[in-house]
C-alpha positions as CSV (number, residue, x, y, z in Angstrom):
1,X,70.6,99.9,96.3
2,X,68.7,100.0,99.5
3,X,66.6,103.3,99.3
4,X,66.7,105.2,102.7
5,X,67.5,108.1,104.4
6,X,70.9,107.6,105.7
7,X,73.8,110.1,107.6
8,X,77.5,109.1,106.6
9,X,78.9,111.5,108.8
10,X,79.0,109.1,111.8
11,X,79.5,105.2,111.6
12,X,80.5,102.4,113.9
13,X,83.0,99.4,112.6
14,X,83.2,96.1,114.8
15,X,85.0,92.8,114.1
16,X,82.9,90.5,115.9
17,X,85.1,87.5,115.5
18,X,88.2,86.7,113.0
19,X,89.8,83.6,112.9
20,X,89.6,80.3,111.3
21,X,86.8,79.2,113.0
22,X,84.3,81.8,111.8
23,X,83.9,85.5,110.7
24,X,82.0,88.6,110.7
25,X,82.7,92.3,110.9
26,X,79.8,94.7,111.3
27,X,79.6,98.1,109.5
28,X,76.4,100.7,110.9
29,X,75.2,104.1,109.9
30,X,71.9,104.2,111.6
31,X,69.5,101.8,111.2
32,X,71.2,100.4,108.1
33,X,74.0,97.4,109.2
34,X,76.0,95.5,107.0
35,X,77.7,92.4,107.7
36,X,81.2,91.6,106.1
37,X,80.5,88.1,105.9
38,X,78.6,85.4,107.8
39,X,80.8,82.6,109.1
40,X,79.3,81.6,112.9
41,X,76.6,79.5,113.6
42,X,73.3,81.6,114.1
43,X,73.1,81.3,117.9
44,X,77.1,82.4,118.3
45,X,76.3,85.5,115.8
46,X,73.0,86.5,117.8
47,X,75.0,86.4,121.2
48,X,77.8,88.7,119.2
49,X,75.5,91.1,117.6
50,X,73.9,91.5,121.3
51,X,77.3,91.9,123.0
52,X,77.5,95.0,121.4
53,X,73.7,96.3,121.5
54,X,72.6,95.7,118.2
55,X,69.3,93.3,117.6
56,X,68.9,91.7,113.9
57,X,66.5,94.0,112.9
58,X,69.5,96.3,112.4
59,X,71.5,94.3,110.4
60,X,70.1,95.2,106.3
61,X,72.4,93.1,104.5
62,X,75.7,90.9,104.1
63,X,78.5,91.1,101.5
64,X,80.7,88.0,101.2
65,X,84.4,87.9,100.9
66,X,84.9,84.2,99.5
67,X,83.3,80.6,100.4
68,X,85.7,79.3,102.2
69,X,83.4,77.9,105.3
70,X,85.0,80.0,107.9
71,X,82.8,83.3,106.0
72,X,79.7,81.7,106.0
73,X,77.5,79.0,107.4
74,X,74.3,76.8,105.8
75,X,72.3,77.5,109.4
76,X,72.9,81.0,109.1
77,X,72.4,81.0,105.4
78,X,68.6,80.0,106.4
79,X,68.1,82.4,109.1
80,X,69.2,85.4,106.7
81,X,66.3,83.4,104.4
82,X,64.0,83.7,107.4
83,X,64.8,86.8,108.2
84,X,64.8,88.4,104.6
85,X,68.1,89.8,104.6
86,X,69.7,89.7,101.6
87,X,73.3,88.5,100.5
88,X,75.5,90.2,98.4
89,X,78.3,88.0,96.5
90,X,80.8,87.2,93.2
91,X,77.9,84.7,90.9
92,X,80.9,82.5,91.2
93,X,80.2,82.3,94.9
94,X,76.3,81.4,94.6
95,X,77.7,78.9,91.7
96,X,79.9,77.2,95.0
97,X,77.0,77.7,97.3
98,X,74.6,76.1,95.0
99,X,76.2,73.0,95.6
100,X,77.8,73.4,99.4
101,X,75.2,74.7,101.0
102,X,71.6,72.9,101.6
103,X,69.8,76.5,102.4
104,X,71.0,77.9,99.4
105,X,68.3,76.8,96.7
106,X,65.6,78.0,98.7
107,X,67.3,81.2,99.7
108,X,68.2,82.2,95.9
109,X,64.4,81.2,95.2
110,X,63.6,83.6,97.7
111,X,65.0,86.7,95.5
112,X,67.5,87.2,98.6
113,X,70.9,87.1,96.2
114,X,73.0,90.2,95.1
115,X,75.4,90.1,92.6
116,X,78.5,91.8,92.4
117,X,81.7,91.8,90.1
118,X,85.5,92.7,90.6
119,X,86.3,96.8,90.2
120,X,82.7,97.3,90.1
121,X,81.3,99.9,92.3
122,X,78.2,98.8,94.4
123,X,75.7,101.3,96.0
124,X,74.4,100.1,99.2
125,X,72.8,103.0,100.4
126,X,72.2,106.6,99.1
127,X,75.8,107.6,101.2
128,X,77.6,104.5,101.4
129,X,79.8,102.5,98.1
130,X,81.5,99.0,98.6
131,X,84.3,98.4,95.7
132,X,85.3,94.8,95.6
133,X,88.6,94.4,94.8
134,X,90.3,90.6,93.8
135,X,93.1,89.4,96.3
136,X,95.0,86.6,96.3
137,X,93.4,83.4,97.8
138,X,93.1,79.8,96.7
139,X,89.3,80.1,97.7
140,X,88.4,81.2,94.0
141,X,87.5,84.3,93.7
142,X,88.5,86.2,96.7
143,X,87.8,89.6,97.7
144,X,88.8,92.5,99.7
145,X,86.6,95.4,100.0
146,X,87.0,99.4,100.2
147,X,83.8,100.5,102.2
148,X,83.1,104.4,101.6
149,X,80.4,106.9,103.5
150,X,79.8,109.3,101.6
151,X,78.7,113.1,102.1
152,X,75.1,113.4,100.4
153,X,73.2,111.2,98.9
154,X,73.8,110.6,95.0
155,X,73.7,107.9,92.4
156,X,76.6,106.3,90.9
157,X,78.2,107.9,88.1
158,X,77.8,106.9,84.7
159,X,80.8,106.7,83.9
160,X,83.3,104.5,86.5
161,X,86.3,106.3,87.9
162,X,85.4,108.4,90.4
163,X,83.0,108.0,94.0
164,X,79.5,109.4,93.4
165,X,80.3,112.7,96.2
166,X,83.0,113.0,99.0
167,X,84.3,110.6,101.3
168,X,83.3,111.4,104.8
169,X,85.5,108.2,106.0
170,X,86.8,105.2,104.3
171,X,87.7,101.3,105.2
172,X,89.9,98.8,103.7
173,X,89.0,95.6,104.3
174,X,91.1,92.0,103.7
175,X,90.7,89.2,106.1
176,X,92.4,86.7,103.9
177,X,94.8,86.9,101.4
178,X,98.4,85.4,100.7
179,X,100.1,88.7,98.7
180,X,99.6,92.0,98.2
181,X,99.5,94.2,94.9
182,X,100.0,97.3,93.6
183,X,96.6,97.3,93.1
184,X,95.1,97.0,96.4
185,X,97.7,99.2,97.3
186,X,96.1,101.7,95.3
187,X,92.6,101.0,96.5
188,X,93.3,101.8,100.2
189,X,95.0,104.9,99.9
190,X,93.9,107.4,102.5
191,X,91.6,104.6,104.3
192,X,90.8,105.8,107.7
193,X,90.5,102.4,109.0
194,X,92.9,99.1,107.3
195,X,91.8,96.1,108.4
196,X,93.9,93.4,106.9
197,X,95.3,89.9,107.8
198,X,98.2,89.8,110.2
199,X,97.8,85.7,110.3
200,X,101.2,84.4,111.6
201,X,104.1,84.4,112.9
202,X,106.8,82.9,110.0
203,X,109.0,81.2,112.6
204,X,106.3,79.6,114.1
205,X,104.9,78.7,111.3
206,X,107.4,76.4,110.0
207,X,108.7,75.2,113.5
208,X,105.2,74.3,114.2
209,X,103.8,70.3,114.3
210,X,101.8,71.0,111.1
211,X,102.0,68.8,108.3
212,X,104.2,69.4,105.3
213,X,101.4,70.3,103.2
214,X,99.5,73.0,105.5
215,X,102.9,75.0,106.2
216,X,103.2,75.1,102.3
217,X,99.9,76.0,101.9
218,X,100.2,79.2,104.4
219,X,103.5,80.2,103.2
220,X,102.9,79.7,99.7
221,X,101.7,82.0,96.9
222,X,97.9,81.2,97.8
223,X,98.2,81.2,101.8
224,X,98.5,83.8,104.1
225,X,99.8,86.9,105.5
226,X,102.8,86.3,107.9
227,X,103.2,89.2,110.4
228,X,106.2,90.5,108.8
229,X,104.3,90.5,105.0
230,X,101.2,92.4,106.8
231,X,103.4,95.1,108.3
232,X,105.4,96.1,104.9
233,X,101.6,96.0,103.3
234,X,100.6,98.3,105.8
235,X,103.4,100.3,105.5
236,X,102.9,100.5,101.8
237,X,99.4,101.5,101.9
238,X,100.1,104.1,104.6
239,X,102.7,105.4,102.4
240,X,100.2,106.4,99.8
241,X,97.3,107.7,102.1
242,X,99.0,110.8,103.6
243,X,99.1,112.3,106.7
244,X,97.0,110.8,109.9
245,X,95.8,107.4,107.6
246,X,95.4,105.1,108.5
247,X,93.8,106.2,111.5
248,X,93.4,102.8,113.1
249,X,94.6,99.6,111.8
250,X,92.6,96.0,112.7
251,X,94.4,93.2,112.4
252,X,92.4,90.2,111.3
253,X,92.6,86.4,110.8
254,X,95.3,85.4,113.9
255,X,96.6,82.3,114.0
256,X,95.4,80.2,117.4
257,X,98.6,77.9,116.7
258,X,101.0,79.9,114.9
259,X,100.5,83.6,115.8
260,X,100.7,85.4,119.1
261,X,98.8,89.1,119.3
262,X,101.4,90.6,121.4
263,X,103.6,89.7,118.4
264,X,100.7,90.7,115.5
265,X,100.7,94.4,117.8
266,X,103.9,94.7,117.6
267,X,104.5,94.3,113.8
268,X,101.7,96.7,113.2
269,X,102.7,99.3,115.3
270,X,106.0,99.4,114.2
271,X,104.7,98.9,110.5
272,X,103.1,102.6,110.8
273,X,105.5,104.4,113.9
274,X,107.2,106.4,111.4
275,X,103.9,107.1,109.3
276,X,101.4,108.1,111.6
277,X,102.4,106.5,115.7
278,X,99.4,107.9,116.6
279,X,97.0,105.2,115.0
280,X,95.5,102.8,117.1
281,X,96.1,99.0,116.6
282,X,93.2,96.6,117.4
283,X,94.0,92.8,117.3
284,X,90.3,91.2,116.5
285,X,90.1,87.9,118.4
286,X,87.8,84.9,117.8
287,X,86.1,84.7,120.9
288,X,84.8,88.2,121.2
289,X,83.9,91.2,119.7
290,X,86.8,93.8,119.3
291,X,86.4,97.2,119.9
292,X,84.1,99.4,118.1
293,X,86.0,101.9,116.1
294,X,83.7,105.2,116.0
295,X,83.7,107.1,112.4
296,X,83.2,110.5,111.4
297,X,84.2,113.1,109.0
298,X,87.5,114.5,108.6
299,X,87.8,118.0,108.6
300,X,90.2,116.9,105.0
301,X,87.9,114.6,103.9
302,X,87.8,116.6,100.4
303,X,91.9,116.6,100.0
304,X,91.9,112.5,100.8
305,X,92.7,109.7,98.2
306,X,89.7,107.9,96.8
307,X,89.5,104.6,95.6
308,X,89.8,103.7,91.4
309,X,87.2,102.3,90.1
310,X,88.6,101.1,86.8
311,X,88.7,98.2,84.7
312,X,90.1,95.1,86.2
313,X,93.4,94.7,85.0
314,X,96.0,92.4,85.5
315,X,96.8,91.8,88.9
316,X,100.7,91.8,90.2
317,X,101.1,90.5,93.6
318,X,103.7,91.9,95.9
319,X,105.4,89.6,98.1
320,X,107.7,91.6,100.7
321,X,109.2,88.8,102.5
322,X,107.7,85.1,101.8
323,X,105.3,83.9,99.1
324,X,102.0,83.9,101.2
325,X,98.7,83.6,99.6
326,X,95.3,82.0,100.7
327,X,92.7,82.3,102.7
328,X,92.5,80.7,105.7
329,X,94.1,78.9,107.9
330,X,93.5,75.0,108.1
């Protein structure tokens, strides 16, 4: 746990680019920044990071989702080395890296690796928990993360099931994963932002020039979210959160060949119109930053669900329309 003084009551969340060809979402509460993986180059990430007015010496540590090479990149590896910021990740992860990624020796030697494990709740800050929670993807292991901030600082509880204080604001994030389950369902109840994989559009998909293979990939078990699967999951998990969550939902991971965002939109929007029409939908892009969503308390953050930290279990996957299971899109 990084040991500062730190304010939960007010955060900023920014995708700075989604997509197959990289990615990297941004989470600040002060002068403490965490990056949701690492997947551009280090000159593209810089040039992100300054299009919305923050400078590296903000950014306090990264948490990877999976190895796929669309989360992270060997350059930027080194530069994190360089710049002593260290990486948190699955040991399976740094196993993979270990042999993928050139950087990676000397960064581990450097004492710059984190480790973290499914259903295992990780302390970042005095106010702010990160839950990783196994998903579906045939990048093994995959992870989506809840993300709370957290009124007063505390230590973690010695016994799991429960968030050391009160959730001033939450956030579900899952950029890539092929099915939901009841248990991620569960996880980002009463989220006030979702951001999840809307990645394409089904009839597109499989009218697209693709080869055999790819299509099956996507659509199958360990490929992705269509639009259609991304609404019902969103659906679901606004089901379970109450009244006014989520508050905004970012759609993530877009298609450039098989997805349209006007068609993403409008799957999400009509995903929560009889839940909560007032949320705001933001369609994260690849070539630019998306808009900064602004957090700060509820005035119900006591009466909100909080995420379960319990034992892994099982995992069921839910699969609303088509199979669809992986993690990203080739």
């Amino acid at each position: 746990m990084i040991q500062k003084e730190y304010d939960a009551m007010t955060a900023r969340f920014t995708v700075l680019a989604s997509g197959s060809s990289g990615n990297a979402s941004l989470l600040q509460l002060d002068d403490f920044g965490l990056l949701i993986d690492c997947g551009l180059h280090p000159r593209f990430l810089s040039a992100r990071l300054q299009s919305i007015g923050v400078k590296w010496d903000r950014i306090s540590a990264v948490v990877l989702t999976h190895t796929h090479t669309d989360h992270w990149k060997d350059a930027t590896l080194a530069d994190l080395r360089s710049r002593r910021i260290p990486l948190y990740g699955h040991p399976r992860h740094f196993e993979h890296l270990g042999r993928a990624a050139a950087s990676f020796t000397t960064f581990h030697a450097a004492g710059l690796t984190r480790d973290y494990a499914e259903g295992q709740l990780m302390q970042l800050t005095p106010t702010l928990t990160c839950m990783p929670i196994r998903v579906s993807h045939d990048s093994v292991p995959t992870f989506a993360f809840r993300l709370d901030g957290l009124d007063g600082a505390s230590s973690l509880p010695a016994e799991a099931g429960k968030l050391p204080g009160n959730p001033a604001w939450s956030i579900g994030y899952a950029s890539d994963l092929g099915c939901g389950s009841p248990e991620l369902i569960a996880a980002f109840a009463g989220v006030d932002v979702l951001a999840i994989e809307y990645n394409h559009d089904e009839l597109m998909e499989r009218s697209s020039s693709r080869p055999k293979f790819l299509v099956d990939r996507v659509l199958g078990d360990h490929g992705h979210l269509s639009n259609k699967q991304a609404a019902e999951l969103t659906a679901a998990i606004a089901g379970k959160s109450g009244d006014g969550f989520p508050g905004h939902l970012v759609q993530l991971h877009l298609s450039r060949d098989c997805n349209k965002p006007e068609l993403a939109a409008v799957a999400g929007r009509e995903a929560l119109v009889a839940l909560n029409p007032a949320a705001e939908v933001i369609t994260a892009r690849q070539d630019v930053a998306a808009k900064t969503i602004m957090l700060m308390r509820r005035p119900n953050a006591n009466n909100r669900a909080v995420a379960r930290v319990n034992k892994p279990a099982k995992r069921r996957t839910i699969q609303p329309s088509l199979p669809g299971f992986d993690g990203s899109d080739w």
